[in-house]
C-alpha positions in Angstrom: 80.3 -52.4 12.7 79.4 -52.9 15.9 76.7 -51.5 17.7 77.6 -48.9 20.5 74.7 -47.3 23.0 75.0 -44.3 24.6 77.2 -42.7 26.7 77.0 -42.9 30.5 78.5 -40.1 31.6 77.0 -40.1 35.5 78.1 -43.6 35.7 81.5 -43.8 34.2 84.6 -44.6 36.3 87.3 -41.5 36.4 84.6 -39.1 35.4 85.3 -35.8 38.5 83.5 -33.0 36.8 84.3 -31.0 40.0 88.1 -32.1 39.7 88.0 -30.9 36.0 85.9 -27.1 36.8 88.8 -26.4 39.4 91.6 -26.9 37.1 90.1 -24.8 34.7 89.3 -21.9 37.0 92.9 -22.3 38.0 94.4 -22.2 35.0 92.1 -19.2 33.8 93.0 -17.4 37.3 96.7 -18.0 36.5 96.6 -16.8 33.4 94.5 -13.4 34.3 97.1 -12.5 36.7 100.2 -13.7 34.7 99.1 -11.8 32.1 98.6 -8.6 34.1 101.6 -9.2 35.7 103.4 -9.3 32.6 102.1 -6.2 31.6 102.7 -4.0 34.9 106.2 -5.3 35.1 106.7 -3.8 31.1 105.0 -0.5 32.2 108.1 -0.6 34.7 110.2 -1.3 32.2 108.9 1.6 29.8 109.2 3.7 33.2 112.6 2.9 33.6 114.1 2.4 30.5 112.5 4.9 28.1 111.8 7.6 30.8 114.9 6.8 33.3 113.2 6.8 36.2 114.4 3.9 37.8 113.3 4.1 41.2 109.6 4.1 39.8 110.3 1.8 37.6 111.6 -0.7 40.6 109.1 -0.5 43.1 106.3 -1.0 40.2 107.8 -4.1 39.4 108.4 -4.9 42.8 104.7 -4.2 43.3 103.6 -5.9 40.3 105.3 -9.4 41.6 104.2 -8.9 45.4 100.2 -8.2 44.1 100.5 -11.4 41.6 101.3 -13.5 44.1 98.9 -12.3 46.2 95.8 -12.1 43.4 97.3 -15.9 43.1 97.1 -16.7 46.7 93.1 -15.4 47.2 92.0 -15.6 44.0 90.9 -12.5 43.9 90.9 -10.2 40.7 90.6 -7.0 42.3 93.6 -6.5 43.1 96.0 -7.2 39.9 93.2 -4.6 38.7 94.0 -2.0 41.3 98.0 -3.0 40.4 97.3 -2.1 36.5 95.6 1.3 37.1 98.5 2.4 39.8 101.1 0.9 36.8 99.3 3.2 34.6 99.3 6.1 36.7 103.3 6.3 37.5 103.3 5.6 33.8 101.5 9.2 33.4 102.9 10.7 36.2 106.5 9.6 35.3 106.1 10.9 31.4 104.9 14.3 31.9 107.1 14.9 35.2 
């Protein structure tokens, strides 16, 4: 066999660390706030479909799309949070009105 040294990582060609961390955070980001998405636009659904409140049940899914894009757009987390507990709230609200 032959004999192979080490690794140069630092020096090989086509080797963007950087590149690689930023499409990671991305896809992590896009799946934290697809996955939150998904679930405030089924709490809309469960608003609308089980309890028949179908105005709620619009503007949380309206609401749940507008703050997605938006969590996308600044990367911030905060919000889709904010989104979830509001989701959950008309959920309540909705259930025992």
């Amino acid at each position: 066999m032959a004999d192979h040294g080490d690794v140069q990582y630092a020096t090989a060609e086509g080797n963007d660390l950087p590149a690689h961390e930023a499409n990671y955070e991305s896809f992590v980001r896009l799946a934290f706030v697809g996955s939150v998405a998904v679930i405030n636009i089924l709490i809309g659904l469960a608003i609308g479909g089980v309890i028949g409140h179908w105005l709620s049940a619009a503007t949380i899914i309206v609401l749940a799309v507008i703050v997605a894009g938006y969590s996308l757009w600044t990367g911030s987390r905060v919000a889709s949070y904010v989104m979830l507990a509001i989701a959950a709230l008309a959920l309540l609200y909705n259930a025992y009105s």
